[in-house]
C-alpha positions as CSV (number, residue, x, y, z in Angstrom):
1,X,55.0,1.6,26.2
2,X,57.4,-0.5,27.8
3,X,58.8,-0.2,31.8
4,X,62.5,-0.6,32.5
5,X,64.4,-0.9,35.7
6,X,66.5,1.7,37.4
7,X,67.7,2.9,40.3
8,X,66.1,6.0,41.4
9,X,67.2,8.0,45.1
10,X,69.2,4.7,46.2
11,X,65.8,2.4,45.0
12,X,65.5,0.2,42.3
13,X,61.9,0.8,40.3
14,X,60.4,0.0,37.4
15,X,60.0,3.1,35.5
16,X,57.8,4.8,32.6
17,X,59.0,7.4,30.5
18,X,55.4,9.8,29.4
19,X,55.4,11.6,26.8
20,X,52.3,14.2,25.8
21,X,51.0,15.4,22.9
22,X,52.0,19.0,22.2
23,X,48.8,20.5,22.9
24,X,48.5,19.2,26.5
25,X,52.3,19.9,27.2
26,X,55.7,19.9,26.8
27,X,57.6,18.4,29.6
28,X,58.8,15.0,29.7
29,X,57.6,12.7,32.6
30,X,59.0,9.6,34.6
31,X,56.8,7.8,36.9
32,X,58.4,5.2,39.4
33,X,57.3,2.0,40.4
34,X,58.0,-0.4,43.5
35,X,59.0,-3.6,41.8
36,X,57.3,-5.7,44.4
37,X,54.4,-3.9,44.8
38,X,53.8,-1.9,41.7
39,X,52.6,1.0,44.4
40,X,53.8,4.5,42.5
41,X,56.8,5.8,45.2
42,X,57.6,8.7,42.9
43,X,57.5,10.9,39.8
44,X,59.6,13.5,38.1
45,X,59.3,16.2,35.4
46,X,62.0,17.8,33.1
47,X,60.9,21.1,31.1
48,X,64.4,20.6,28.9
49,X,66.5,17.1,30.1
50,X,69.4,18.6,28.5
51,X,69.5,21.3,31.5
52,X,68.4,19.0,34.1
53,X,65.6,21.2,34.8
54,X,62.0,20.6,36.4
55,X,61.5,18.5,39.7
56,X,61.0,15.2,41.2
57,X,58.4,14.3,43.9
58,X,58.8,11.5,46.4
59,X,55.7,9.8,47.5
60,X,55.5,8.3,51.5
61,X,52.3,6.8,53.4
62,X,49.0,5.9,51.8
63,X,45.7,8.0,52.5
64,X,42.3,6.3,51.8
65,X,39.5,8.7,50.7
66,X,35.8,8.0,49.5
67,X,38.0,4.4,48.4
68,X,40.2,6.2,46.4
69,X,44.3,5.8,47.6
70,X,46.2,8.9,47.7
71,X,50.3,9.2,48.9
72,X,49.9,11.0,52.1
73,X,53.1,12.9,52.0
74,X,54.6,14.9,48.8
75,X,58.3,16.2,49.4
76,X,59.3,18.3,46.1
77,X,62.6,18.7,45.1
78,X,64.9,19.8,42.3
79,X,66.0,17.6,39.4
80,X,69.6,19.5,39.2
81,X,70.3,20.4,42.8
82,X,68.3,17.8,45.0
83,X,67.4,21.2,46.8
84,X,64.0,20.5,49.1
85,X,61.1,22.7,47.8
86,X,58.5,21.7,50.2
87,X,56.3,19.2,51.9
88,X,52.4,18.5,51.4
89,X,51.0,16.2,53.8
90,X,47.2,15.4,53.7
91,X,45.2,15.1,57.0
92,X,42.5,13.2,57.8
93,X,39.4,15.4,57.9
């Protein structure tokens, strides 16, 4: 319910902790904010936080579509080693 600051990848953001009901999953969630312009620059996922499992994903660019804003580039990376998974970029159609 409540945002607190921290310093994420060298960034300061505000930052929400989720948490889901059982039955829609089990991970624990993290969602980072810019604390100028609330715009959401990342998120990361632990299955077990203890073994500094799961991933983050860094968000870059904007993409506008039918007036809905999407990040235009997704890099994926690993919560434990930092180790790049992979890049999504949308294109404009």
């Amino acid at each position: 319910p409540e945002a607190e600051k921290r310093t994420f990848q060298g960034k300061e953001y505000w930052v929400l902790e989720v948490n889901y009901d059982p039955e829609v999953g089990k991970d624990l969630w993290y969602f980072y904010f810019d604390p100028e312009s609330f715009a959401m620059e990342a998120y990361q996922f632990y299955h077990d936080k203890t073994k500094n499992d799961g991933e983050y994903i860094m968000l870059e660019g904007e993409f506008l579509l039918n007036e809905m804003r999407l990040p235009k580039t997704r890099r994926w990376y690993t919560n434990r080693e930092a180790r790049h998974l992979g890049t999504d970029i949308l294109q404009d159609l």
